[in-house]
N, C-alpha and C positions, 0 to 999 in steps of 0.2 A: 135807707133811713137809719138812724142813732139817733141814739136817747141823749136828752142832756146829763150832766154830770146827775142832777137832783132828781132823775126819770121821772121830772112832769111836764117834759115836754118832748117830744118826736123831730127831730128838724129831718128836711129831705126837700132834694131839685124836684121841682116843677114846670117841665114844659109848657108853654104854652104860645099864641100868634106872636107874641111880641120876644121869644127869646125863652130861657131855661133861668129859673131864679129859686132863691132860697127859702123854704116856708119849715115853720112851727106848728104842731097838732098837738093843742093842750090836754094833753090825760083828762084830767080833773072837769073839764067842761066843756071840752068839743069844739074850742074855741083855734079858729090857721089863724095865722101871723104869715103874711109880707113881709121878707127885712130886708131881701136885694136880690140884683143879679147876681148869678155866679151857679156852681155847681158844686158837689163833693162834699159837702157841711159836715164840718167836723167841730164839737163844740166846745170849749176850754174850762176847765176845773177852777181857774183860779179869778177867772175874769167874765163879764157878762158879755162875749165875745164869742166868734166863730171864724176858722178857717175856711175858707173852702177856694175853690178855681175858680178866675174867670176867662173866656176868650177875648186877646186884645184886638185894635182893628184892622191888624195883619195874620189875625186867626191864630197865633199862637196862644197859650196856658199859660196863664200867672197865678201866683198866690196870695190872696188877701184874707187880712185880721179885720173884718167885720165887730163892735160894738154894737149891738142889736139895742140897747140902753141910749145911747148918746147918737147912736147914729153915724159914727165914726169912723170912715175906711180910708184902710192904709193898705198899699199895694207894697208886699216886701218881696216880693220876688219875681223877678224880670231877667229874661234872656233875648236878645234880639233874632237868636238861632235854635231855642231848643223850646217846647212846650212842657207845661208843667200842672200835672194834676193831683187826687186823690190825696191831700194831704193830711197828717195824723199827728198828733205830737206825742214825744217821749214819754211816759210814766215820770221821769223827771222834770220833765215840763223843759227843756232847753233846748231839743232835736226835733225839728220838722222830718217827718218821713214822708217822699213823695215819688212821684211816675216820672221820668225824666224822657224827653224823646230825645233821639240821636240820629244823623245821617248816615249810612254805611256806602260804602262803594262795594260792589263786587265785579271785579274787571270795570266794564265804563258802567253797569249799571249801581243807580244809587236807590235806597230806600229807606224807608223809618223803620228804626227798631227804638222799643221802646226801655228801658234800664230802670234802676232803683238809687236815689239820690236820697243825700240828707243836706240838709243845713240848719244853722244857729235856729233858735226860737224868732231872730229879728232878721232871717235871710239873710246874714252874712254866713261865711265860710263853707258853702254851696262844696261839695263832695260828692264825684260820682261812686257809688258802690259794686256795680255789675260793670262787667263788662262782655257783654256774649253777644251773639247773632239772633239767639232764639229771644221774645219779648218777653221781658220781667214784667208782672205786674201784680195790684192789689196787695201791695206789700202791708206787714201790719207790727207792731211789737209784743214780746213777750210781758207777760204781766213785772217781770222784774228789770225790763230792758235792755238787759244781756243780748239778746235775738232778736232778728228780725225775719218771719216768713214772708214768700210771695210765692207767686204761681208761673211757673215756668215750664217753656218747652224743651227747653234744656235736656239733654242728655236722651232724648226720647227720636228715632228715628223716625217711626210713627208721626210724630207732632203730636203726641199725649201729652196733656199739663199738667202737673206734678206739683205737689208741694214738696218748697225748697225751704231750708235753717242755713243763716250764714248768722255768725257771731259778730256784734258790736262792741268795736273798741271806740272808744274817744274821751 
C-alpha cells in the first residue's frame, strides 16, 4: 500500500476471482474505490493518475499511467521479451524506476533474473541499470534522487539480501 501524494487516500492491489486490480481506502470516510486492473500503484504528484503493472496476454509486465478522474489508460511500457513491474517515479517527476526481468544462460541452462531499469516519465529511453546474476529488487529513490536503493543478493554467498546504493546519473 502508499498513500496518495494528499495522504487521503491508501491505493493498493487486490486480489481477487477475476484477477489482481487497483483500489483506494479513503482516510476521511472509509470509502474503496475500484479504478482497474493492474498491480504496484504507484500514485503521481502532479496529476490525478497512477502508475502501476499490468500482466499482458503472454504473461509478461507492462507499465501503465492510469487517470483514476477521466478514466484514461495508457500503456507506456511494453517489451515482447522482458517483464516489468514495481514502478516509482523520480522526485523530479521525469524517471520511471522499475523491476526489469532478463533471461540468463548458464552453460545450456537458462533462467530469470530479475535487474533494475529506469526510463523517461512517457517510457521512452528504457535503460538497464544492474547487471548481475543475483535478483535486484524493490528498488526505490533517495529523497533528493541522487540514489537509488534496492535489495539484493549480490555479494552474499549465503544468498543474504542486502541493501544496495548505486548513484544516478542522467
Amino acid at each position: 500500500p502508499v498513500y496518495s501524494p494528499d495522504m487521503k487516500n491508501i491505493f493498493f492491489a487486490r486480489q481477487e476471482n477475476n484477477g489482481i486490480s487497483v483500489w483506494s481506502y479513503n482516510t476521511a470516510n472509509n470509502f474503496l474505490s475500484n479504478y482497474t486492473k493492474g498491480m504496484n500503484p504507484y500514485p503521481l504528484k502532479t496529476e490525478s493518475s497512477i502508475l502501476c503493472s499490468r500482466v499482458n496476454p503472454q504473461g509478461l509486465g507492462e507499465i501503465w499511467r492510469i487517470n483514476y478522474e477521466t478514466g484514461t489508460e495508457e500503456c507506456i511500457l511494453s517489451d515482447p521479451n522482458r517483464s516489468f513491474t514495481t514502478p516509482t517515479l523520480s522526485p523530479n517527476g521525469k524517471w520511471i524506476l522499475l523491476v526489469g526481468s532478463n533471461v540468463l544462460m548458464n552453460g545450456k541452462m537458462q533462467y530469470a533474473n530479475t535487474d533494475i531499469f529506469v526510463c523517461q516519465a512517457d517510457g521512452t529511453q528504457l535503460s538497464q541499470l544492474t547487471y548481475h546474476a543475483a535478483d535486484d529488487l524493490s528498488p526505490t529513490w533517495s529523497k533528493d534522487g541522487k540514489y537509488i536503493y534496492f535489495i539484493s543478493q549480490r555479494g552474499s554467498s549465503t544468498g543474504c539480501a542486502n541493501v544496495w546504493r548505486m548513484t544516478f546519473v542522467y
